[in-house]
C-alpha positions in Angstrom: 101.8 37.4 96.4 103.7 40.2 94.1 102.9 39.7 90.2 106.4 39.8 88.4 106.0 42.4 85.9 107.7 41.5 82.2 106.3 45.1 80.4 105.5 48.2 81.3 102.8 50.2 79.6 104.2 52.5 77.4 101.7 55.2 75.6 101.0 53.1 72.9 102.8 49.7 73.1 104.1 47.8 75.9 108.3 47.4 77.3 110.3 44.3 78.2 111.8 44.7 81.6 112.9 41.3 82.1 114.5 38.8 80.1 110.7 36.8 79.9 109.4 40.0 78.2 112.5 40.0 75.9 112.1 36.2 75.0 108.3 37.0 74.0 108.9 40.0 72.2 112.1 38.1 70.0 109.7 35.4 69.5 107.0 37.6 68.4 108.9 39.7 66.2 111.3 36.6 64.4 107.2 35.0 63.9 106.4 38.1 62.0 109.5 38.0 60.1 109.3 34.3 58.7 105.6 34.6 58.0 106.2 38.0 55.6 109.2 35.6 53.8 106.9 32.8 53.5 104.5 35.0 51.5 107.3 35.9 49.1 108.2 31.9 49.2 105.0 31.2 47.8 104.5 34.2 45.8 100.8 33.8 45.2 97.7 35.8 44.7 95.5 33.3 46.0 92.8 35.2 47.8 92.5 32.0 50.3 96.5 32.3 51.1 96.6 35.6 51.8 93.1 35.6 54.2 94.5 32.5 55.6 97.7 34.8 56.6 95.7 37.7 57.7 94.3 35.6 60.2 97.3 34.1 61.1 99.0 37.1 61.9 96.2 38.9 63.4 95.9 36.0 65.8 99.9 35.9 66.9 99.6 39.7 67.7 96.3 39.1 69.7 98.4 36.3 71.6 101.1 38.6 72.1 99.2 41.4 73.1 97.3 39.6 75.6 99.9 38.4 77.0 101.5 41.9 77.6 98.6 42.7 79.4 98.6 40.3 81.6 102.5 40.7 82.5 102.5 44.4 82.5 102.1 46.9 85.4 
């Protein structure tokens, strides 16, 4: 059975080439987006906000970039 590729490895990233890989990447980068405005929202220096957001985000992009992997060539 062929694997339906959404990204192609790039050099250092990885492409949409379908509309899958687009959807992902949107959702990704608009995720990314409203989790930078929240931390102006709540404009805090709490040390427990802002680990709670590094692990947020570091998760999403670990999601993300799994799943590249797996749809990629």
């Amino acid at each position: 059975m062929a694997k339906f590729q959404w990204f192609e490895k790039r050099k250092f990233w990885w492409y949409p080439l379908s509309w899958q890989g687009w959807i992902v990447t949107a959702t990704y980068i608009i995720y990314t987006i409203y989790a930078f405005r929240r931390i102006r929202m709540e404009y805090t220096s709490n040390l427990y906000f802002l680990n709670w957001f590094a692990q947020e985000l570091l998760s999403v992009t670990l999601i993300f970039a799994i799943v590249c992997w797996v749809t990629s060539k």
